[in-house]
N, C-alpha and C positions, 0 to 999 in steps of 0.2 A: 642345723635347722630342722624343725619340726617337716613332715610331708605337706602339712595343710600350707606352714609355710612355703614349702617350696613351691605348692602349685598356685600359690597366689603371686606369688614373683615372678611366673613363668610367661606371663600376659606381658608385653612391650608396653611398657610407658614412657614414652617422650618426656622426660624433666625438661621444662623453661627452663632459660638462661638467666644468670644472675641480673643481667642487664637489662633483660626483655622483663624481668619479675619487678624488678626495683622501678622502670619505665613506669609499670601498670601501675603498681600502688601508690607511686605519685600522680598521675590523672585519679586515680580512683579519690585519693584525700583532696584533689581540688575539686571534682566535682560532688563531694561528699560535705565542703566547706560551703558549698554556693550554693547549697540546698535549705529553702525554710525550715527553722525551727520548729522540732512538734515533740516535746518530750515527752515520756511515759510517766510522770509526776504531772502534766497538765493534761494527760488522758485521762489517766484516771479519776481528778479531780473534777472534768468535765462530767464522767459516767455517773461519781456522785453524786452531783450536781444535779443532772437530768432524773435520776432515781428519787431524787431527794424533792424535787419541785412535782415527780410527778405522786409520789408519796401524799406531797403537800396537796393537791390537787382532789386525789382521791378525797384525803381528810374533810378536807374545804367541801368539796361534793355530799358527799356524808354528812357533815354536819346539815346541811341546806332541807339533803333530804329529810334528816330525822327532824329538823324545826317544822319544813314542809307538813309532814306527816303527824305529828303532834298536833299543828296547829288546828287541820282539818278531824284533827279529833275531838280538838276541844270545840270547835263547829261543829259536830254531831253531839257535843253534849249540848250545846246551846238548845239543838235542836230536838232532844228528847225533853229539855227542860220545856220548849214551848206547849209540845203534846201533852206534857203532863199538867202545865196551868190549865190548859182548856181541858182536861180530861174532869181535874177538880171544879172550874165551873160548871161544865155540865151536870156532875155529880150535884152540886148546890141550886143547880135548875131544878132537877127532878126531882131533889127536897121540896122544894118551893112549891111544886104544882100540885105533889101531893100531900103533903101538910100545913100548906099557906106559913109558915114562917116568915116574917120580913128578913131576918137573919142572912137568911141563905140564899135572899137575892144579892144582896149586897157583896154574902161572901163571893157568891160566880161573879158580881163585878171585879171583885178586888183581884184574883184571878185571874178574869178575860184581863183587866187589866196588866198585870204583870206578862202574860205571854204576849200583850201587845208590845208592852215596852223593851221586853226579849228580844221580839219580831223586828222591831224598829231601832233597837239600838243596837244589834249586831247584823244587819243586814247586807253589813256589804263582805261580812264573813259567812253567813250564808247562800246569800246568792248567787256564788258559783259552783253548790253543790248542786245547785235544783236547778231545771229548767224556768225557763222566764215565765212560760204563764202560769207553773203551780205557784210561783212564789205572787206571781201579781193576783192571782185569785184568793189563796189562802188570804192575803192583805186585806183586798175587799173586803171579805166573809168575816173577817175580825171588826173589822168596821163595823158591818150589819149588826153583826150578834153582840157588839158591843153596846149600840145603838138600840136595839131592842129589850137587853136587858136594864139599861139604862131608866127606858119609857116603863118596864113594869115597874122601877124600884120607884118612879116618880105617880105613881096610883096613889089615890087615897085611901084605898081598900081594898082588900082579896075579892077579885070576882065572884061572882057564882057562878056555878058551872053550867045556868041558866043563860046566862048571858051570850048572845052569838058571837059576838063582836070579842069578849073575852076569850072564846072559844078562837076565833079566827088569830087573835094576839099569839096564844099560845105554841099554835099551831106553828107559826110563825117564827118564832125563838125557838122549838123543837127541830124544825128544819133549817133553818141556821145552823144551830150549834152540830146535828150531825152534819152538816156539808162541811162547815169547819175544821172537824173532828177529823172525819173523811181524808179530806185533804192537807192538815196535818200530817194526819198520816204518811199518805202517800210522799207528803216531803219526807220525813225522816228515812221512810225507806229509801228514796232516792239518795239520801244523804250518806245511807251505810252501804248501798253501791259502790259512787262513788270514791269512798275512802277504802272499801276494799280492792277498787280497780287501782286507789295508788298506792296503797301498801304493796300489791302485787305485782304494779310496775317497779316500786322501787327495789321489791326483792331481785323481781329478775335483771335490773340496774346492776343491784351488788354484786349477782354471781356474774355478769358482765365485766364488773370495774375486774373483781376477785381475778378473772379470767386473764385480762387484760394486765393487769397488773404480774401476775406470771407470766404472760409471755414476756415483757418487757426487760422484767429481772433476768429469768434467762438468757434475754439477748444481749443485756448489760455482760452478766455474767459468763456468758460464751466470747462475746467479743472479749472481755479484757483479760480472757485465758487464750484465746488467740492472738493476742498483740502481745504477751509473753510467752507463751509454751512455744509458738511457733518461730520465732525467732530462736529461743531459746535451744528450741532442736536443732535448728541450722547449727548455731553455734557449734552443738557437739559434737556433728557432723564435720564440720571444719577443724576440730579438733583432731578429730578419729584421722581424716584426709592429710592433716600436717604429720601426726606422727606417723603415720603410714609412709611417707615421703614426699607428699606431694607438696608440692610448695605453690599451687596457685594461688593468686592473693584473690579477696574474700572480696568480693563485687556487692556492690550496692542493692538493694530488693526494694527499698520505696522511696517515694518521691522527695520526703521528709530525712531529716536528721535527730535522732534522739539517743538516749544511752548506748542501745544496740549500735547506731553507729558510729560512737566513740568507741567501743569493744571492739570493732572490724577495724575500724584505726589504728588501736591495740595490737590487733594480731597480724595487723598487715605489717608494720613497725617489726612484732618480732619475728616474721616470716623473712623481712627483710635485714634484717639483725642474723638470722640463723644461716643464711644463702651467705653470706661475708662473713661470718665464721666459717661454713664450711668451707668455704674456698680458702683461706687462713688454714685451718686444717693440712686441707690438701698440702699447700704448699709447704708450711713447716715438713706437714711426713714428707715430702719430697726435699726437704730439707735434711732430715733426722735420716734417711738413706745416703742422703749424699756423703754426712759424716762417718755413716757407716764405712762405706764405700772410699772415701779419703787414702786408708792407707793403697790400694790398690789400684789406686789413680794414679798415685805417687809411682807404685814402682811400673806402673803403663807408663809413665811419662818418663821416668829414669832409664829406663831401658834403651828407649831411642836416642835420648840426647847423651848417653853416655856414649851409644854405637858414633853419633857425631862428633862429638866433643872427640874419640881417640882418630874415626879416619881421616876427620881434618887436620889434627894433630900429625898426625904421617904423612899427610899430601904436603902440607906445606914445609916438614920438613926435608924430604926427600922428593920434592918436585921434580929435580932434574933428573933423577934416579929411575922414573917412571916415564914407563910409554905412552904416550898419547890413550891405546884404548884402555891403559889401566888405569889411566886417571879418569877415563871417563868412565869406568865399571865403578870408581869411588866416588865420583860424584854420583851415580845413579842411586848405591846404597845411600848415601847422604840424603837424598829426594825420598825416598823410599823411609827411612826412619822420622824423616820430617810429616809427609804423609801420614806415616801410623801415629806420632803426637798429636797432628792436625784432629784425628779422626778420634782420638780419647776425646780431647777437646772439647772437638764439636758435639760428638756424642754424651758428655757431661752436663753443656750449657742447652741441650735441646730439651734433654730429663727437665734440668732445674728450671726453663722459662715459663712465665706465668700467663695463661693465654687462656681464651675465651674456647671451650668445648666446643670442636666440631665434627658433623657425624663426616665420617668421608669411606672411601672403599680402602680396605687397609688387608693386605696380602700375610697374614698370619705367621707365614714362614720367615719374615722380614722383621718382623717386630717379636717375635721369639729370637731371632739369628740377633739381635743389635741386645737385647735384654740379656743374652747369653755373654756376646761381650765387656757389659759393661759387670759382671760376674765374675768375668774369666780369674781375676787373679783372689778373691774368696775363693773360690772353686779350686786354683790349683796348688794355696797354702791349705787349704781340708780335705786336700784328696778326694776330689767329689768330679765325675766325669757328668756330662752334659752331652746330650743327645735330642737334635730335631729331626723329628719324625712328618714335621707337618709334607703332606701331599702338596706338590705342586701344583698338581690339573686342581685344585678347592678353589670354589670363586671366593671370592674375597668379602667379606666381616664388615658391615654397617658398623663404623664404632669410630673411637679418638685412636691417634698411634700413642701418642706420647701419653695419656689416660693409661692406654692398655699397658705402655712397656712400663709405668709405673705398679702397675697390677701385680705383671708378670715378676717384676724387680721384686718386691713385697714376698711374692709367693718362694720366688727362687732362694732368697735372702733367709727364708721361714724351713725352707728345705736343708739347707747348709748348718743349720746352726741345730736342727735335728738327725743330725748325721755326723758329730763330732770324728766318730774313729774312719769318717770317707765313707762312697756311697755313690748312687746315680741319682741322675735326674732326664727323666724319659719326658718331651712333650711330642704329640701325636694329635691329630684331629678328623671327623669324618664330618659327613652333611647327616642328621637326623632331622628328616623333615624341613622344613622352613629354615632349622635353623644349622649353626655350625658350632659343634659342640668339642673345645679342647681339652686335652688331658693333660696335665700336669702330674707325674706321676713320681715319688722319689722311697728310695728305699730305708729310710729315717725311722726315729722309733715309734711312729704312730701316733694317735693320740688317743686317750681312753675314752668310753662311751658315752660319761655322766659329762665329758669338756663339749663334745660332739655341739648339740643343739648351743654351745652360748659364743663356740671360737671367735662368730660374726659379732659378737658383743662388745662396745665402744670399753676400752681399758681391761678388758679381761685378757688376762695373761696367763700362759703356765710356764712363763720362764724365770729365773733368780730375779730378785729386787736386781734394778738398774740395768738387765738386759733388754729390755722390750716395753713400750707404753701400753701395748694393745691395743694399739689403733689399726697398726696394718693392714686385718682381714678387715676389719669396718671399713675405713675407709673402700678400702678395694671393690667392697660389698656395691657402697652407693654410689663408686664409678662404672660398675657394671650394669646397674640397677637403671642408673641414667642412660648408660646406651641400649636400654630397653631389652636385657638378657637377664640372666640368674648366674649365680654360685651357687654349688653340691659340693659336698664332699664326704668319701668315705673314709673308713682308716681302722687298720684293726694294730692294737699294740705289739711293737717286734718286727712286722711286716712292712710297714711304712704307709702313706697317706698319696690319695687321690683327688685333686681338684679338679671339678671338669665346670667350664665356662660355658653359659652356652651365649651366642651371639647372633642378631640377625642376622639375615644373609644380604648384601648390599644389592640395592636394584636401579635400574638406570633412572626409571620417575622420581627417586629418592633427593636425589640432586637437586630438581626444582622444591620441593618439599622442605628439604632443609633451608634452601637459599631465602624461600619465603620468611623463614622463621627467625632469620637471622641478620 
């Protein structure tokens, strides 16, 4: 293992139990089933939706505006069109008075007329550009001067400028037509007011909507990169957290059910799928040793019943032959070889039984000393001595026993079989800090530098096709991992290899701690 790996192993983490993990992600899928529907196909559908109507909206607003604004344009044409008939009759008055034409009364009637008919048959397009009383004045004054030029065209003759009464007439249609004029005027200006107070409301309208309309899009567009990126990130996170080790199953974040949480369904499923292989795992390697371990079982167990099988053989033939205490010195070895089968036995079916990991106070010396026996006859067909070194006074190792002697079995088994021509195997242990750190120590040939970092690696092997799966240090890895310790190991080629475990140190509060969890 790498350094950075090891110091990231070095932190205690409590692994869930297969059963407390499987427990969760079943409440988790029921209360993930009973949860309303809201998929991310009808999310986003709805963001369209609302972008798209308020799109539509804008449009529809804009459109109104530009008819709006047109319209009152083509009302300021109306109403340059009126100033300008009255500008041509006046123009055709003051032919009139100063060259008596009849012509050019007539034409300023035709004229007054037309800016009347303007006046009156667009006024209710008009009329809201102008205040009420230029527009009810200018009307009047159309009237008047309509009415007066009317009376000159109906003369029978060009005055003379002798005349008072002539005089007074004129005077009369002259001040007309300019109050007229006048105020004309002053409508049309009022009228290009107007139309520029609503072009420039409607401009500052558009950079409003404009405005408006980017916020919305970004909030469209933020939100619907946060109902994926953010989930999306969990995700990968729960990915990084799985292969890392952790097997917490992946808990529910909103109220709703959608892709994302058929995905956590997913990964709860193969969270719980991977917790039942590894436990399968486990157990086959604790299988796959046993078979190792087979012939040596055989000759632990042959040994005793053969010592039986011959002193019974002798007691019953020679009963009467013997005395009292020496038949009871052959019964005692008879108890005594029975004992030592009992205890292969037990000591085989305790390895291979399949049981739920529990953390307990486990005395180091004791589960080294049972790991050693169950060794002893590997060991003493490889010439390979064994040596516990573990200190007495060491408190005792937060951990599994049967976990650990599985560990230790693995390791010991890895020792023996790198020490062909015979060899030792040294284990010792001290307290460094918090924790209790063992050494596994064997004089074997090592392993080389470039194997170093991958040994922990699931199927890497460096032994011949068919000696070894490469699970043993894996596995070992993530039973140590689970009881919230690490594996180191050094090892130079020639000199032999160093495993040192490190394991918490068992604390009295730990007991409720555990019981809670379990």
């Amino acid at each position: 293992m790498s350094n950075k790996d090891e110091q990231a192993s070095f932190d205690p983490v409590i692994a869930p139990s297969s059963r407390s993990v499987a427990d969760s992600i079943t409440a988790i899928e029921k209360a993930l089933s009973e949860r309303p529907k809201l998929s991310i196909r009808i999310r986003i559908t709805m963001a369209f939706t609302i972008a798209f109507l308020f799109s539509f909206a804008i449009a529809i607003s804009s459109i109104v505006f530009i008819s709006r604004l047109n319209a009152n344009q083509e009302h300021l044409d109306r109403v340059g069109a009126l100033v300008f008939n009255i500008e041509q009759a006046r123009r055709h008055e003051k032919n009139f008075f100063l060259y008596g034409a009849k012509t050019d009364i007539f034409d300023a009637l035709a004229s007054i007329q037309l800016a009347t008919e303007a006046f009156h048959g667009k006024a209710q397009g008009i009329r809201p550009l102008v205040s009420e009383d230029i527009f009810t004045q200018v009307e009047a004054e159309l009237k008047e001067y309509s009415a007066l030029l009317t009376e000159i065209s109906h003369a029978p003759a060009m005055p003379t400028a002798q005349e008072d009464g002539d005089k007074g007439l004129e005077a009369r249609v002259r001040v007309a037509g300019h109050q007229v004029m006048t105020h004309a005027t002053d409508l049309m200006n009022q009228a290009h007011l107007k139309v520029r107070a609503m072009a420039h409301m409607f401009m500052v309208a558009a950079i409003f909507i404009i405005i408006l309309n980017l916020i919305v899009m970004i909030w469209v567009a933020t939100e619907m990169a946060r109902q994926i990126l953010q989930p999306l990130g969990r995700f990968v996170g729960y990915a990084e957290r799985i292969g890392a080790g952790d097997f917490r199953p992946v808990t529910p974040q909103r109220k709703y059910r959608d892709e994302f949480s058929n995905l956590a369904i997913a990964i709860n499923s193969m969270v719980r799928e991977l917790l039942e292989k590894h436990e399968e795992l486990l157990q086959s390697r604790k299988m796959a040793a046993v078979g190792t371990l087979t012939s040596g079982i055989a000759h632990e167990l042959n040994n005793p019943l053969n010592n039986i099988s011959l002193t019974t053989e002798t007691l019953l033939e020679g009963m009467e032959d013997y005395t009292r205490e020496e038949a009871l010195e052959m019964l005692r070895d008879i108890f005594l070889q029975v004992e030592r089968a009992s205890g292969t036995v037990k000591n085989l079916l305790d390895f291979t039984r399949k049981d739920q990991a529990r953390f307990e106070p486990v005395d180091l010396g004791e589960v080294v000393e049972s790991s050693f026996q169950l060794v002893e006859n590997e060991c003493s067909l490889n010439e390979v001595e064994t040596q516990n070194l573990i200190d007495i006074g060491l408190p005792k190792a937060r951990a599994n026993f049967r976990n650990l002697q599985q560990v230790l079995l693995n390791m010991f088994l890895n020792a023996i079989h790198a020490m062909p021509e015979g060899g030792k195997i040294d284990v010792e242990s001290h307290l460094e800090g918090d924790w209790l750190k063992m050494d596994i120590a064997d004089t074997g040939s090592g392993i080389e530098k470039k194997n170093l970092e991958r040994i922990f690696d699931p199927f890497f092997t460096t032994k011949e096709v068919g000696r070894g799966t490469g699970l043993g240090l894996s596995v070992s890895y993530g039973i140590i991992e689970k009881m919230g310790g690490r594996i180191t190991v050094a090892s130079e080629v020639g000199e032999g290899t160093t495993f040192s475990i490190f394991l918490p140190v068992w604390e009295e509060d730990a007991l409720d701690h555990d019981a809670h969890e379990h």
